[in-house]
C-alpha positions as CSV (number, residue, x, y, z in Angstrom):
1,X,0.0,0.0,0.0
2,X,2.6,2.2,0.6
3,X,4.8,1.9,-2.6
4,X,1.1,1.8,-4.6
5,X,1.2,5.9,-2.8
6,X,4.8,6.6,-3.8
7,X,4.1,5.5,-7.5
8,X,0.7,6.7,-7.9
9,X,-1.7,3.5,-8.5
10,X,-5.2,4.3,-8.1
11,X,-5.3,3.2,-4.1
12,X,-9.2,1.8,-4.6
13,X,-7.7,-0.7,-6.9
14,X,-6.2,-2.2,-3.6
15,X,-9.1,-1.1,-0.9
16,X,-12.0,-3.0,-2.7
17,X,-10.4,-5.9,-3.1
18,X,-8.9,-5.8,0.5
19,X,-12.5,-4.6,1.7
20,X,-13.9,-8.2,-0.4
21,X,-11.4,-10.2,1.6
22,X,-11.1,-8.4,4.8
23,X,-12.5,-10.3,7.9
24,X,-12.6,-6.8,10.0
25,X,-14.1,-3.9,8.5
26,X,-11.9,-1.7,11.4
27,X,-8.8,-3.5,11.4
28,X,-8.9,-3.3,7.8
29,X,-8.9,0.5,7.2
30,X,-6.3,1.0,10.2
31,X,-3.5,-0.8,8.5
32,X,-4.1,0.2,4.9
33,X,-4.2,3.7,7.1
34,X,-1.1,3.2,8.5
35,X,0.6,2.0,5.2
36,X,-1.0,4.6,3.5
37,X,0.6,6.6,6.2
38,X,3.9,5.6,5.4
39,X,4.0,6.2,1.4
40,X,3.0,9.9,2.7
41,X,6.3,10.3,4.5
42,X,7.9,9.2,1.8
43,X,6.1,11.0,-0.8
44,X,7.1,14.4,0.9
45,X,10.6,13.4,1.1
46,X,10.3,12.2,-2.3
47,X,9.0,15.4,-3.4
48,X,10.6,18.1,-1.4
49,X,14.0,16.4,-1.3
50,X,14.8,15.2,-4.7
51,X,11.6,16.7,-7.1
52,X,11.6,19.9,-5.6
53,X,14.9,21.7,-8.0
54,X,13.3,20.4,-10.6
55,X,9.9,21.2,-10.7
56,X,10.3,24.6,-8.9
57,X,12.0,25.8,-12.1
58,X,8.4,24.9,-14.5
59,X,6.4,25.2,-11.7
60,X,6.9,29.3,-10.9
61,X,5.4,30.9,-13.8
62,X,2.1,29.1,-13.4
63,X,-0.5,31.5,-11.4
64,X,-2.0,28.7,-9.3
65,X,0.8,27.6,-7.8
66,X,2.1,30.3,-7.1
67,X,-1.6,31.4,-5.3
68,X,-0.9,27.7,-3.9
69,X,2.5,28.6,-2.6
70,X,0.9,32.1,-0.9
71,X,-2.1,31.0,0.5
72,X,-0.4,27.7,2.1
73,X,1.8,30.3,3.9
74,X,-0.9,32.0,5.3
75,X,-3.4,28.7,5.9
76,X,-1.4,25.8,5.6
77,X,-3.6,23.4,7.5
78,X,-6.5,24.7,5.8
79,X,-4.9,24.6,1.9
80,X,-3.9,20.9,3.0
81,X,-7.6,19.8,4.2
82,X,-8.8,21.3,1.2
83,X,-6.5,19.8,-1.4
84,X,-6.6,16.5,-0.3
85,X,-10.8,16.7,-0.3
86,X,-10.5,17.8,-3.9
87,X,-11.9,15.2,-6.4
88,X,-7.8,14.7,-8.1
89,X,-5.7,11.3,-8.4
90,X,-3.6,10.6,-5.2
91,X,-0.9,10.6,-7.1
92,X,-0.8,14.6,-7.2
93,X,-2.3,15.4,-4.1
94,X,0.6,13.5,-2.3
95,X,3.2,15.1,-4.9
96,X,1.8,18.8,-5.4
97,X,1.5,19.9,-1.5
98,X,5.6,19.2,-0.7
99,X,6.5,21.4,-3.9
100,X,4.7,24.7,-2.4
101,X,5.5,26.0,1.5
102,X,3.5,23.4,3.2
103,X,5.1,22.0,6.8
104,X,5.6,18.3,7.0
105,X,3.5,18.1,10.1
106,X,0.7,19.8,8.2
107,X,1.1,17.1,5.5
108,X,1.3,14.6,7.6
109,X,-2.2,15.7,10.0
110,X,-4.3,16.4,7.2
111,X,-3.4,12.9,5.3
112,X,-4.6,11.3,9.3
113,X,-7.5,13.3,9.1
114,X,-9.0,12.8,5.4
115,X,-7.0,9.6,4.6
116,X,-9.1,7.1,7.0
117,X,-12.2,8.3,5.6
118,X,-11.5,7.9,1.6
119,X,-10.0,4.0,3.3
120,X,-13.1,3.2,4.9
121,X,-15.6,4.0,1.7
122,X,-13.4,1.9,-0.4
123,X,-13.3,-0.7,2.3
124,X,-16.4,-0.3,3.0
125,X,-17.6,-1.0,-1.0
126,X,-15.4,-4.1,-1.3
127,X,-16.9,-5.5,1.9
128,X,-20.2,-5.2,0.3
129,X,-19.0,-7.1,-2.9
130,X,-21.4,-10.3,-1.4
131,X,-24.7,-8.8,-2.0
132,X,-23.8,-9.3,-5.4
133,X,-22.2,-12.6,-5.3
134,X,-18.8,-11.2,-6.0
135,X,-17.3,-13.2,-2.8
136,X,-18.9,-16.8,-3.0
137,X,-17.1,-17.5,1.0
138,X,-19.7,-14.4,2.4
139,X,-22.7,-15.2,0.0
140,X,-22.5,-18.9,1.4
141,X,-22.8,-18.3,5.1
């Protein structure tokens, strides 16, 4: 789960089938929580550490993130709740938030906060996959 975040595969690919499988709902979204956890950290590393020179050069003449940039100065927390509600892959929510100002602790709160909840609907859909005799080991018992 947590290299499927650093490279950018759709993440439901892996919660709906884990959801169809899973034998707790709960203990199912808090591990794919904390790996999903984990390919955060490194995706901020990733990006502020080695991305960050390069992208920083294209990434300065466009107006948004530049309003990105000044705004997450100003509302950090706020810009990262919001960003990571947006309807947008994974892929450049993780990625976009360590090229502007943002803290790491800011990252790292808002992906606890919304993270679990995007787990648990795709969970949640996968563990439902009996009502239509996806899973023949539920749709038996």
């Amino acid at each position: 789960m947590a290299i499927t975040t650093i490279i950018g595969v759709p993440q439901s690919f892996i919660w709906v089938p884990l959801g169809c499988l899973m034998t707790s709902f709960w203990f199912t979204v808090i591990v794919i929580s904390i790996a999903q956890l984990i390919g955060e950290v490194f995706c901020f590393l990733i990006a502020r550490h080695l991305l960050k020179q390069y992208f920083i050069a294209f990434l300065q003449d466009l107006k948004y993130y530049n309003a990105l940039n000044k705004t997450s100065k100003d509302q950090p927390f706020t810009i990262c709740i919001l960003i990571r509600c947006c309807y947008m892959p994974g892929f450049i929510k993780s990625y976009i938030l360590p090229l502007s100002s943002i803290e790491f602790w800011h990252y790292i709160v808002s992906a606890l906060i919304i993270g679990p909840l995007y787990i648990a609907w795709g969970v949640f859909i996968g563990s439902q996959c009996h009502l239509l005799g996806l899973n023949d080991s539920k749709s038996k018992n």
